[in-house]
C-alpha positions as CSV (number, residue, x, y, z in Angstrom):
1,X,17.9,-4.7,2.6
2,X,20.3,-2.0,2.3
3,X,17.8,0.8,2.3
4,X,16.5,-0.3,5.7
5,X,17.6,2.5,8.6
6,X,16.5,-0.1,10.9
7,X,18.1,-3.9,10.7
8,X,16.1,-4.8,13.6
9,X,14.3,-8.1,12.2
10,X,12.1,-9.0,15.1
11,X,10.3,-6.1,14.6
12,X,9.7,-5.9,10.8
13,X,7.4,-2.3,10.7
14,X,4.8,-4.2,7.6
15,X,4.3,-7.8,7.5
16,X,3.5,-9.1,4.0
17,X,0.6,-11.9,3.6
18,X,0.5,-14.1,1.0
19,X,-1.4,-16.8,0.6
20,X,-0.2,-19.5,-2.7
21,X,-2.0,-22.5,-3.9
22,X,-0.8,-24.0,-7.1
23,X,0.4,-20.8,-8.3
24,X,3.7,-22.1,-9.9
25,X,2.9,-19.7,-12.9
26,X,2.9,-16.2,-11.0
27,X,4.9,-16.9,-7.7
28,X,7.8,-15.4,-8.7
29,X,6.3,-12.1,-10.0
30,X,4.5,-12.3,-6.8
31,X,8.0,-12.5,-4.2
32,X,9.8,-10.2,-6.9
33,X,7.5,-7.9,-6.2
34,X,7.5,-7.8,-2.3
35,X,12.0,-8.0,-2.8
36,X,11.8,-4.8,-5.2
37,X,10.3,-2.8,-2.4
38,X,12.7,0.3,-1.2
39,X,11.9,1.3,2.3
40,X,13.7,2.9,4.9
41,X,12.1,-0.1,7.4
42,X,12.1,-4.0,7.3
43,X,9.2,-5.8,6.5
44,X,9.0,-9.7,6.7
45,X,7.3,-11.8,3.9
46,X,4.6,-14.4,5.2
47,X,3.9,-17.2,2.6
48,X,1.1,-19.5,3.2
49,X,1.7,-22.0,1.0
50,X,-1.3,-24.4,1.4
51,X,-0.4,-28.1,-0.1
52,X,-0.3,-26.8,-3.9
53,X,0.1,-30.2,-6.1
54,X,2.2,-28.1,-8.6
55,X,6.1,-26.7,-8.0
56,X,4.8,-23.9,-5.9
57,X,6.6,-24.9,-2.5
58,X,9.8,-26.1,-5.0
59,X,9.9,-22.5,-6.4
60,X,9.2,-20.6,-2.7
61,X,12.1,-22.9,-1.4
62,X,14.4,-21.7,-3.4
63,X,13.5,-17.6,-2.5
64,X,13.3,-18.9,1.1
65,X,17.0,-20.2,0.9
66,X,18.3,-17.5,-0.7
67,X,16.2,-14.6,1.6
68,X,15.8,-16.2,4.8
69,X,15.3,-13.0,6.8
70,X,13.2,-11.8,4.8
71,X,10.7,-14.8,2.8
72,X,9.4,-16.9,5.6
73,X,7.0,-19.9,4.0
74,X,4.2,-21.7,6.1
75,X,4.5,-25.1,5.1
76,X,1.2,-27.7,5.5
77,X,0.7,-31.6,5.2
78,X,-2.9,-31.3,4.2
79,X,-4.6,-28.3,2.4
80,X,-6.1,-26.2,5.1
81,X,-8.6,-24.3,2.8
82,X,-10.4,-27.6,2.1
83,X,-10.2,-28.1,6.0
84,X,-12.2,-25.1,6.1
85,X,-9.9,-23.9,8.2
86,X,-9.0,-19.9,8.6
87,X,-5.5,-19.7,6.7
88,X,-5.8,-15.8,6.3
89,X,-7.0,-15.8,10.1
90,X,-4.0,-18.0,11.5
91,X,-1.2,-16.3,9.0
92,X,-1.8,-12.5,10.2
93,X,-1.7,-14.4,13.9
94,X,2.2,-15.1,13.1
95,X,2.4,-11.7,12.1
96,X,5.2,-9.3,14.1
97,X,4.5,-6.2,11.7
98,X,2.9,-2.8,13.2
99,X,0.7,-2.9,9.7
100,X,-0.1,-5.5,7.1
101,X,0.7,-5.6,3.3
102,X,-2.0,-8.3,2.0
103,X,-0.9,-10.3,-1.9
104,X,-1.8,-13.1,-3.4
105,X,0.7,-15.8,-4.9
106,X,-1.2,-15.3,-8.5
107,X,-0.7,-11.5,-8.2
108,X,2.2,-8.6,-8.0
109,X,3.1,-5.6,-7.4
110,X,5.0,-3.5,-10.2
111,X,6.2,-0.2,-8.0
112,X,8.9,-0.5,-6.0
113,X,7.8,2.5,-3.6
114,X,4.1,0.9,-2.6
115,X,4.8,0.3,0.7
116,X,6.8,3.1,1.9
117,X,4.3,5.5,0.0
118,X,1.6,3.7,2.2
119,X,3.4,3.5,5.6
120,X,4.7,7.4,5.7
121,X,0.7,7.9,4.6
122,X,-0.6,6.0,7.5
123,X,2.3,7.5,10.1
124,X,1.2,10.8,8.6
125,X,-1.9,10.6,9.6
126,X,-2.6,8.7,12.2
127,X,-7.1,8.4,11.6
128,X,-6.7,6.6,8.6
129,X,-6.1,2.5,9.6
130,X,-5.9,1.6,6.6
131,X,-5.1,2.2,2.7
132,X,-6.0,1.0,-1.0
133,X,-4.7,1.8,-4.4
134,X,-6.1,1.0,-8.0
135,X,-5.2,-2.1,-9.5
136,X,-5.4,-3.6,-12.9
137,X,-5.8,-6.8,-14.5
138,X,-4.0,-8.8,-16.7
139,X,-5.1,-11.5,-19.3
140,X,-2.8,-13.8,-20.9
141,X,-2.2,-12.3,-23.7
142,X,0.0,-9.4,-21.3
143,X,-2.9,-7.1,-21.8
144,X,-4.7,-4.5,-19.2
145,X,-8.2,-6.4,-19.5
146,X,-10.0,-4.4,-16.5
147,X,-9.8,-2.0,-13.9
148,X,-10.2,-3.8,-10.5
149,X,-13.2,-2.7,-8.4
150,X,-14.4,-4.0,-5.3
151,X,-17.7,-5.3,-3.8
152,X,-17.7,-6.6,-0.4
153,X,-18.9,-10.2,0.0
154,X,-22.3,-9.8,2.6
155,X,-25.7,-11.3,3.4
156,X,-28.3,-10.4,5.5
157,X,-31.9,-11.6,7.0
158,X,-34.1,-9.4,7.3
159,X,-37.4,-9.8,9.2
160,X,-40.1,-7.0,8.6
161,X,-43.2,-6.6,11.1
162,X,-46.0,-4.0,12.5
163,X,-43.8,-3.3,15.4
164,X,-43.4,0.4,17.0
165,X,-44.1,2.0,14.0
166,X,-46.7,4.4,12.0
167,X,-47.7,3.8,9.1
168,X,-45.1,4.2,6.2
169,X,-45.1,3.8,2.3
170,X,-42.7,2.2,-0.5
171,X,-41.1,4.8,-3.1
172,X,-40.3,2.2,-6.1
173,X,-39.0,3.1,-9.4
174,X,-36.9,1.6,-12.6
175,X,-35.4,3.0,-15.6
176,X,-34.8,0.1,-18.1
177,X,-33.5,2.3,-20.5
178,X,-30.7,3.0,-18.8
179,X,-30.6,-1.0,-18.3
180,X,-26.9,-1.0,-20.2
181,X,-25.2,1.3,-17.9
182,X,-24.1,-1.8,-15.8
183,X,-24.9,-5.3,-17.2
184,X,-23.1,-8.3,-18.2
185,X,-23.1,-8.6,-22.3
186,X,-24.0,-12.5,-22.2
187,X,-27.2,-13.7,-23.4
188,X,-27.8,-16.3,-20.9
189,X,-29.3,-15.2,-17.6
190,X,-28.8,-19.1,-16.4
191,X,-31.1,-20.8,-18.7
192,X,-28.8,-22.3,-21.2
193,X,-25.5,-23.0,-21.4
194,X,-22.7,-19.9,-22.4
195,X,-21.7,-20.3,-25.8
196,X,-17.5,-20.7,-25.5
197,X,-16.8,-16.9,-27.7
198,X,-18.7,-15.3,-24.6
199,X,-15.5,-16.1,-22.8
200,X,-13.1,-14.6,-25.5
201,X,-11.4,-11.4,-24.6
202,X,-12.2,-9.1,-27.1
203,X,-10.9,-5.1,-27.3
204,X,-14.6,-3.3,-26.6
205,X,-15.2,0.1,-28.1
206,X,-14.6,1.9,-24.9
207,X,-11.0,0.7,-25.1
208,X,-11.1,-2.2,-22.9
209,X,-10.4,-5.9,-23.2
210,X,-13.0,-7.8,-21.4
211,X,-15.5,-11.1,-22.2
212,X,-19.3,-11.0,-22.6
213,X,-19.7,-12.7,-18.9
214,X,-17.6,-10.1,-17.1
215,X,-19.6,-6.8,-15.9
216,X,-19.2,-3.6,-17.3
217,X,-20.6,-0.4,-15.8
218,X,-20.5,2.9,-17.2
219,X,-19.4,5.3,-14.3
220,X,-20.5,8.6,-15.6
221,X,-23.9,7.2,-16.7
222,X,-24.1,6.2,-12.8
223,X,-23.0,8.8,-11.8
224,X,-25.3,11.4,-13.2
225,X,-28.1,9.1,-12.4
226,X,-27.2,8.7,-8.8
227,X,-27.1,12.6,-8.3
228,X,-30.5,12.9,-10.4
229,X,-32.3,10.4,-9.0
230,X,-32.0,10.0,-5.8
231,X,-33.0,13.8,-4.6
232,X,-35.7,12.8,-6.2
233,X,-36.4,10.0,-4.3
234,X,-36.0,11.1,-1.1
235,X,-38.7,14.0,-2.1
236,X,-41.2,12.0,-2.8
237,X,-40.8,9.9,0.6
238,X,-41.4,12.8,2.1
239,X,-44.6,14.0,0.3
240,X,-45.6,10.5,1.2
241,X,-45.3,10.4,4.4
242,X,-46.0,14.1,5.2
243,X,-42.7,15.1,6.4
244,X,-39.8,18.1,5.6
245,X,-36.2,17.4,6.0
246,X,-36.0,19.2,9.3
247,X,-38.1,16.0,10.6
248,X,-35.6,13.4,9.6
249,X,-33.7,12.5,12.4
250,X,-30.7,10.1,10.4
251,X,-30.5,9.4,7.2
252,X,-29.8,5.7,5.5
253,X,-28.5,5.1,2.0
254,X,-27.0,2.5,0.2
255,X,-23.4,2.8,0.6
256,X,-22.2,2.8,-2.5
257,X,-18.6,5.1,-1.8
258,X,-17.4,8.0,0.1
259,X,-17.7,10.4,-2.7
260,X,-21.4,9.7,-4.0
261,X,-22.6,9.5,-0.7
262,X,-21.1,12.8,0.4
263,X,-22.2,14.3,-2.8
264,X,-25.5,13.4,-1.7
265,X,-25.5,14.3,1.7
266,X,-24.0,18.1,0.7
267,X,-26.3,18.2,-2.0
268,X,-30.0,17.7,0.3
269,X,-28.1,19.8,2.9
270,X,-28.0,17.1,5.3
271,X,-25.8,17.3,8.6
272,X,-23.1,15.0,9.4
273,X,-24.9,13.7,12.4
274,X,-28.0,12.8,10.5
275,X,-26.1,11.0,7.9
276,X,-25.1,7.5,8.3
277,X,-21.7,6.6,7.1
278,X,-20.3,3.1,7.2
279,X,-18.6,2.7,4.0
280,X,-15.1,2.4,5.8
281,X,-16.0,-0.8,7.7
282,X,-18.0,-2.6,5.1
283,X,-17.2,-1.6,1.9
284,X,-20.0,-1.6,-0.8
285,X,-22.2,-4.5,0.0
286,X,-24.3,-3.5,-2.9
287,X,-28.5,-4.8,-1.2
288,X,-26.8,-5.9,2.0
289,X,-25.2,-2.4,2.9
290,X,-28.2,-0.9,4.5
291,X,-29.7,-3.7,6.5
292,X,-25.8,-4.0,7.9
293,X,-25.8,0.0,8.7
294,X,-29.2,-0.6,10.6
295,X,-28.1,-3.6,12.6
296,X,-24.6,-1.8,13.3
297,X,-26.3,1.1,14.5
298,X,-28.4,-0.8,16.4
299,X,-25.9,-2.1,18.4
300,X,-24.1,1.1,18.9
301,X,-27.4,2.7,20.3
302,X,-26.9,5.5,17.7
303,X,-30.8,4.8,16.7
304,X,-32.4,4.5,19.5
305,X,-33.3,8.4,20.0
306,X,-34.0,8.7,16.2
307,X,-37.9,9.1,15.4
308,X,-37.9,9.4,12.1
309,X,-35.0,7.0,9.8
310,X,-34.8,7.4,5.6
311,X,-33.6,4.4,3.9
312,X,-32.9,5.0,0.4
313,X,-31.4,2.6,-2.1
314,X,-30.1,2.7,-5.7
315,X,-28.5,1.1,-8.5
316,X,-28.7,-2.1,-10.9
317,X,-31.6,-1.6,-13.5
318,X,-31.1,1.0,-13.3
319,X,-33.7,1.3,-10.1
320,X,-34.3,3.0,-6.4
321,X,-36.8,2.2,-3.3
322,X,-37.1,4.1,-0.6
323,X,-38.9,4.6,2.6
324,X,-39.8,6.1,6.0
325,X,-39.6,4.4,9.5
326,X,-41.6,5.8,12.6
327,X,-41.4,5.5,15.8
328,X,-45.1,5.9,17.5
């Protein structure tokens, strides 16, 4: 690309993944997307294109042929992902880029500076491994229908006996009046079928286009519960249990993001060493998030000189639990 300082192919600094599967409709917004990008680096485009029974592989021959140092297609004689094979897994393996740009064949990018923006943020500074940015999307109609957020896809076991512990005592609580802050407008709740208008697109008083079966949640009515609420919570654990802050060795909540969690943790006057933070590896996996901070911790020995642990979890209902472990 004549941008590129570099020429040196081999050594591409961002390898793109894309995996395609009957995606003859958005392919080419997809690969427009990745050949729009200025940088001052090469990048090489990895296109998994896994058996699609439409003109997906006719359409990604043609970019191949005509940017063949740059668009390089993974071809397949049966579809792997019904194989149940790992096609993310074995792309990135062919990968020869220092980091890695990850779209979809049925999605694009629309600013030509994404990637450089991101690689001088991540040469810059050199804790982060990786980076995000918002995303939107778009319905047939060429319409913004939603703001993209993301929950991580998680499940634990969890296995709960007398063990090594004193005796400890459930905090439970619900608010169904603030039930609406995040639902799904559908009146179904799997007992009948949808009727077909819960799937029309309609323009919602707060601006956006979205269906009755796609969830809504209102983020300052969260918000201001989260900050409320759960202060509150972890206030009455303690009168249960007969403790004061100071005898809290580490601190679990739900890890719902950085921000509300920090929030939180300034806001009881916690330390950073009694706080547990694993938002960065797991992203919100909404129930699943503290059993997975628990087991992690586990393994990293991090509780194993903790006495006294604080779980505290929050959100759909709108509800919160908490609770006290004890070592004896």
């Amino acid at each position: 690309m004549s941008t590129w300082k570099n020429q040196d192919l081999e050594h591409p600094m961002v390898s793109v993944v894309c995996l395609t599967y009957n995606h003859e409709k958005y392919i080419k917004d997809a690969l427009n997307g990745f050949l729009i990008q200025e940088t001052d680096f090469p990048f090489e485009v990895l296109v998994n294109e896994d058996t699609s029974t439409d003109d997906t592989a006719i359409i990604l021959k043609e970019y191949e042929k005509k940017y063949q140092n740059i668009i390089k297609p993974i071809y397949h004689t049966v579809n792997e992902y019904s194989q149940d094979i790992d096609v993310f897994g074995n792309t990135v393996k062919r990968t020869k880029g220092k980091y890695i740009a990850i779209c979809e064949g049925d999605d694009f990018w629309i600013d030509k500076n994404k990637l450089q923006m991101q690689v001088d943020f991540l040469e810059k500074n050199l804790e982060y491994s990786m980076c995000c940015h918002n995303a939107q999307v778009v319905n047939e109609l060429n319409k913004i229908s939603t703001i993209c957020f993301y929950i991580g896809d998680a499940g634990t076991a969890t296995i709960i006996d007398k063990g090594s512990f004193a005796e400890s005592f459930f905090e439970l609580g619900t608010d169904g009046r603030r039930n609406s802050s995040i639902r799904i407008n559908a009146k179904n709740g799997g007992r009948t079928p949808l009727p077909a208008k819960s799937l029309n697109e309609i323009l919602q008083k707060d601006r956006n286009i979205r269906s009755d079966v796609q969830m809504f949640m209102d983020g300052a009515s969260i918000f201001s519960f989260t900050l409320k609420q759960v202060p509150k919570l972890v206030k009455n654990v303690l009168e249960r249990n007969q403790k004061q802050m100071d005898d809290i060795d580490y601190f679990v909540f739900y890890q719902a993001n950085v921000y509300i969690l920090e929030y939180l943790r300034k806001k009881l006057k916690v330390e950073n060493e009694r706080f547990a933070y694993f938002i960065e590896d797991i992203g919100n996996t909404v129930s699943n998030s503290i059993p997975i901070v628990l087991s992690e911790k586990l393994k990293d020995e991090t509780l194993y000189t903790k006495k006294h642990i604080l779980l505290a979890g929050f959100g759909v209902g709108l509800s919160w639990s908490g609770c006290m472990l004890e070592k004896i």
